[in-house]
N, C-alpha and C positions, 0 to 999 in steps of 0.2 A: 076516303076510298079512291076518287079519281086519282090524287095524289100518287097511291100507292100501286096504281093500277100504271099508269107514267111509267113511274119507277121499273115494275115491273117487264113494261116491252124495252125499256132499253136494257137493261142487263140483258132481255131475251135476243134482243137483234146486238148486242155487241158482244155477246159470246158467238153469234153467228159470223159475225164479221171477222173474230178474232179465226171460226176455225177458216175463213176462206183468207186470211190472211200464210197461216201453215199450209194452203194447198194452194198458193200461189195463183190464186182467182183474184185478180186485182180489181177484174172490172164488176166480178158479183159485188164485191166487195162497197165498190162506188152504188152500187143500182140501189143497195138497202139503204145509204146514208140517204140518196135520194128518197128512199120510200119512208125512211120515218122522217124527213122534213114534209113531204106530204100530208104525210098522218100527223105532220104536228110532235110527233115523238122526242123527246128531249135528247139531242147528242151532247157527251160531257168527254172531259180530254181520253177515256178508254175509248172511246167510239173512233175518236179523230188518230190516234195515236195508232188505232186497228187500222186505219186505212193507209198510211203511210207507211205501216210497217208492210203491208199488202202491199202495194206498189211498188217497196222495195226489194221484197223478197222475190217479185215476178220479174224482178230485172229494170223496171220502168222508173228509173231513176227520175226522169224529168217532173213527171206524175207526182212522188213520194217528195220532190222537192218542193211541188205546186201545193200540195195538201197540206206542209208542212208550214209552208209561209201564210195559209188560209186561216189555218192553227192558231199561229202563233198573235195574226192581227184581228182574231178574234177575242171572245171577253173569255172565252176558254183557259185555262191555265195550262200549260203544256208539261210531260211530264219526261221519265228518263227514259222511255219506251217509243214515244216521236221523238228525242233529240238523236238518240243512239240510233235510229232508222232513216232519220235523214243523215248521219254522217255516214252510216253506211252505203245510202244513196251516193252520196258524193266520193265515195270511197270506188264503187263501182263505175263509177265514170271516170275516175283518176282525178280528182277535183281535189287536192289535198291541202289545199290552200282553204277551198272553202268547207272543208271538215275540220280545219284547226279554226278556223272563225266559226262555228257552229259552235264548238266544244269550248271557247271562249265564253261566248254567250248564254251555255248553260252553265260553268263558273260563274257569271255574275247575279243567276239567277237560284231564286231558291230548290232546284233540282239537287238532289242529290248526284255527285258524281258515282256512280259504280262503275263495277267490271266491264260489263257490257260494254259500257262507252270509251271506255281508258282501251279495252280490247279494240273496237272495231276503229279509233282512231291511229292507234299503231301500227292497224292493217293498212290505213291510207298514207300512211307515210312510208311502209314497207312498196307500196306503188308507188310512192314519189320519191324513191330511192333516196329517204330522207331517215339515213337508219341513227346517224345521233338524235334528231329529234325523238324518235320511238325509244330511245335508251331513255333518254330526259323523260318522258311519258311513265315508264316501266319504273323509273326511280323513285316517280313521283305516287305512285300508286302504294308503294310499299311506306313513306312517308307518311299521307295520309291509312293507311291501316285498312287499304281498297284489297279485297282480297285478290290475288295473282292464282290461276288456274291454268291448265293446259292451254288454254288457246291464247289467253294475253302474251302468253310466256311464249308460243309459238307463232305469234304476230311477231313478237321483237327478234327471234331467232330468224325469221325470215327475211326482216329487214335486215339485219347483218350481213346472210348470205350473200344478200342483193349485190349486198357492194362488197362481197369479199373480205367481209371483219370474222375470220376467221374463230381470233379469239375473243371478241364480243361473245359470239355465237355459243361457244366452249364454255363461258365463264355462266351464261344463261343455262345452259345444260346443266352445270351444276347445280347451280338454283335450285333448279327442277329437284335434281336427288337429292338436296341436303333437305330439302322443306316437303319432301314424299308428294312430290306433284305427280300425279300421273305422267309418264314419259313414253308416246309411244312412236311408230317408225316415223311418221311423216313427221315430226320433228328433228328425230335424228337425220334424215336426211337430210334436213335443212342443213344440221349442222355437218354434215358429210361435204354438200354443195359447195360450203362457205368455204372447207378445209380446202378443196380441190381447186374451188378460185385465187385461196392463198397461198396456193403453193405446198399445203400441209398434208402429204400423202401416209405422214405416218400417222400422225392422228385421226385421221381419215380412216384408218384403219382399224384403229382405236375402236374409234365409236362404229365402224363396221361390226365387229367384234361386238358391243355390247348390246346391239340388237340383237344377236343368239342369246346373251347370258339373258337378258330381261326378257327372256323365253316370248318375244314380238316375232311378226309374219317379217321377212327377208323380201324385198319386193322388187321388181326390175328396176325403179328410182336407184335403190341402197345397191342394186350390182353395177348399175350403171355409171353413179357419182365416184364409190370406189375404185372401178379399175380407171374410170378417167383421171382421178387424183393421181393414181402409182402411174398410168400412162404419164402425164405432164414431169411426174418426180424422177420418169426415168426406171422406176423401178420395175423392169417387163415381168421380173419372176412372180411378185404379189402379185401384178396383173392378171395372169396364166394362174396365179392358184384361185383370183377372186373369179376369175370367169369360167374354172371346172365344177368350183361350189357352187356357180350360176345352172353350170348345165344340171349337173347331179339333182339341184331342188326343183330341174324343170322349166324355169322361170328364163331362160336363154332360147 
């Protein structure tokens, strides 16, 4: 009975942890671990896993990386839920070095690789302007049979942008349409951005264009990457027509 009584308060205080984890309360978050060591309450890797994601999601990266190494040299077993929160930690610092050493580490560990974590380490290479890395990342996901969803897919489309892989970025977009991924504008922008850094103001235009036909919101990002694209290519008349359809939607 005591056993199951144990049992009990921690599913209870780690569903609480978890929600003050989604509402970005890092420090509630901290006070319950303290208050079931107290109590004696057993923490197991949801409990620790809930705190570091807390920490990270509150922006307190240093924190989510303290709890995480607290974790990890405990007899705790760590799971995909603190490794994918501390890279994300490091991701939000620009730490991209020590996000690909994290993500090392749960490869040699019995964690399972998922999306989550293939996703948020593409993100940290999209910050360390490290966009062949994030294609190696994204290849590697389809290899092993990780599934690819709008945001992994829009992690590696941003890294392209970054550096102007115009047709990286293009060749990902398709992706997206051939395997019915959700596609919606802030990805196509990305890949708008990447066209105007390469100099591709027609295809810019392109995927201007196919953010009407997939009946998406038109946003000041999508008028703004397009007329800069035709501005850089020279082309003033697109320009002058993407910026009457700016006024006309309002959005100018």
């Amino acid at each position: 009975m005591l056993q199951d009584k144990v049992k009990s308060d921690t599913v209870s205080v780690n569903a609480t942890i978890s929600a003050c984890a989604k509402g970005h309360e890092w420090v509630a978050a901290l006070q319950l671990v303290s208050l079931m060591r107290q109590r004696t309450i057993e923490t197991n890797s949801v409990t620790l896993s809930a705190v570091v994601s807390a920490c990270e999601k509150a922006g307190e990266w240093k924190q989510a990386l303290h709890h995480f190494s607290a974790l990890v040299h405990s007899q705790v077993e760590s799971n995909a839920i603190a490794f994918s929160a501390a890279i994300s930690a490091c991701r939000s610092a620009g730490l991209w070095e020590w996000a690909m050493l994290l993500f090392d580490v749960m490869s040699q560990s019995n964690v399972k690789l998922d999306t989550l974590a293939f996703s948020v380490l593409i993100g940290a290479c999209e910050k360390g302007h490290m966009w062949e890395v994030a294609l190696q990342l994204f290849r590697a996901m389809v290899q092993r049979s990780v599934e690819v969803n709008t945001i992994s897919c829009g992690a590696a489309i941003s890294a392209c942008e970054k550096s102007g892989k115009w047709d990286k970025a293009l060749q990902l977009v398709n992706v997206m349409v051939l395997n019915k991924i959700w596609l919606d504008t802030i990805r196509l922008n990305s890949a708008i951005s990447a066209c105007e850094k390469g100099g591709k103001w027609d295809i810019a235009l392109q995927l201007f264009a196919m953010i009407t036909q997939l009946d998406l919101e038109v946003d000041t990002v999508s008028f703004n990457a397009t007329i800069s694209a035709c501005e850089k290519g020279g082309e003033w008349e697109s320009a002058l027509q993407v910026f009457s359809a700016a006024v006309q939607s309002k959005v100018a």
